[in-house]
C-alpha positions in Angstrom: -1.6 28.0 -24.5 -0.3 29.7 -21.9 -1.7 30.3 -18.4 -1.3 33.9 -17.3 -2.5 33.7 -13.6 -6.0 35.5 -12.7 -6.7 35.8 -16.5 -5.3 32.8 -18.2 -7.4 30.2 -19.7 -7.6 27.7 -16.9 -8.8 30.7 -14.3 -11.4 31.4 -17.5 -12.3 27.8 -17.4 -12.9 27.5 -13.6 -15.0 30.6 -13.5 -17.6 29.2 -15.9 -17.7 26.2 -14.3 -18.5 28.1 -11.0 -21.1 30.0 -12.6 -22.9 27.4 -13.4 -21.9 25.3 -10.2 -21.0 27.7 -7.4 -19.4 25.2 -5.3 -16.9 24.2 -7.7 -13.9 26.0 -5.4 -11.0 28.4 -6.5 -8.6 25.6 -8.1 -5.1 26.4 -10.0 -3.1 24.2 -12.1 -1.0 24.0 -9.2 -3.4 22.7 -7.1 -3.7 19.8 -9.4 -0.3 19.1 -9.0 0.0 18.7 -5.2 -3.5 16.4 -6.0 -2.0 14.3 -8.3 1.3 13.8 -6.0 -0.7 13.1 -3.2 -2.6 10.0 -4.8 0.5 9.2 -6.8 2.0 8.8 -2.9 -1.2 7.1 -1.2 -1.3 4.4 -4.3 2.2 3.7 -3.0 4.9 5.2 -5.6 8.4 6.1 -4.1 9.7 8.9 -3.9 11.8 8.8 -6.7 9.0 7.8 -8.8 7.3 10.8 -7.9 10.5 13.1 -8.0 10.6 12.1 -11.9 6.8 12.7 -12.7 6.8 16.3 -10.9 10.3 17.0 -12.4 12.2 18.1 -9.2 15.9 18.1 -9.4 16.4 15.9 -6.4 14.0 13.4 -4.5 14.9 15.6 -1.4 13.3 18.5 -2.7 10.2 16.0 -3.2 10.8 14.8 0.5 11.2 18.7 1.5 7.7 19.5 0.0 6.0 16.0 0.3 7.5 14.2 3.7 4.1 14.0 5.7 2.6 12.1 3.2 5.3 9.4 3.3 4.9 8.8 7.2 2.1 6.1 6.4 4.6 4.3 4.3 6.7 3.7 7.4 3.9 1.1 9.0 3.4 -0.7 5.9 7.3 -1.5 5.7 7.2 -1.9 9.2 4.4 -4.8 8.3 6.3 -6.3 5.5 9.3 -6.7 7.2 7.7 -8.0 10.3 6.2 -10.6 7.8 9.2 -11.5 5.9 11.4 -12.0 9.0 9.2 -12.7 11.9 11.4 -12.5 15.2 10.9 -13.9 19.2 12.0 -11.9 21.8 13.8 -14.1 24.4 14.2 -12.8 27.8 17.4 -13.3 28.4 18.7 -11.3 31.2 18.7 -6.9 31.3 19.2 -6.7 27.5 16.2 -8.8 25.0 17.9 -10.4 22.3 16.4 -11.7 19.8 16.1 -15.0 17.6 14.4 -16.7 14.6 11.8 -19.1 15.3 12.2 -22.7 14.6 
């Protein structure tokens, strides 16, 4: 079963389903797949896991087409390091260095 565009079986199936709900929007099989890589990223997969399931050759083309939804990953490493190794500034001077507390 192949999907030929504007008259494949898909586009068949989502114009019935309009026709009997009209708010069901234009969708495309590709649609689906940018849905399905954006919860696969918010449940927290890496990138590479997510390279693998959509099949790109490299996990920066996945970064190239998918990097704005990795941002929010950045606080929640951010949190778990800031957990794992929790750190006290000491002023010390012009420069803050830093040291574990005891």
């Amino acid at each position: 079963m192949r999907n030929s565009g504007a008259q494949g079986w898909f586009a068949n199936a989502v114009r019935r389903a309009q026709a009997v709900d009209p708010s069901i929007p234009r969708l495309t099989p590709h649609d689906l797949r940018h849905t399905a890589a954006s919860l696969v990223i918010s449940s927290g997969a890496n990138v590479k896991a997510v390279q693998r399931m959509l099949g790109h050759t490299s996990a920066a083309m996945t970064l190239d087409t998918y990097a704005d939804l990795f941002d929010d990953d950045l606080d929640a490493v951010a949190a778990r390091l800031n957990a794992a190794m929790p750190l006290i500034a000491l002023p010390t001077g012009p420069q803050t260095r830093y040291a574990r507390p005891t």
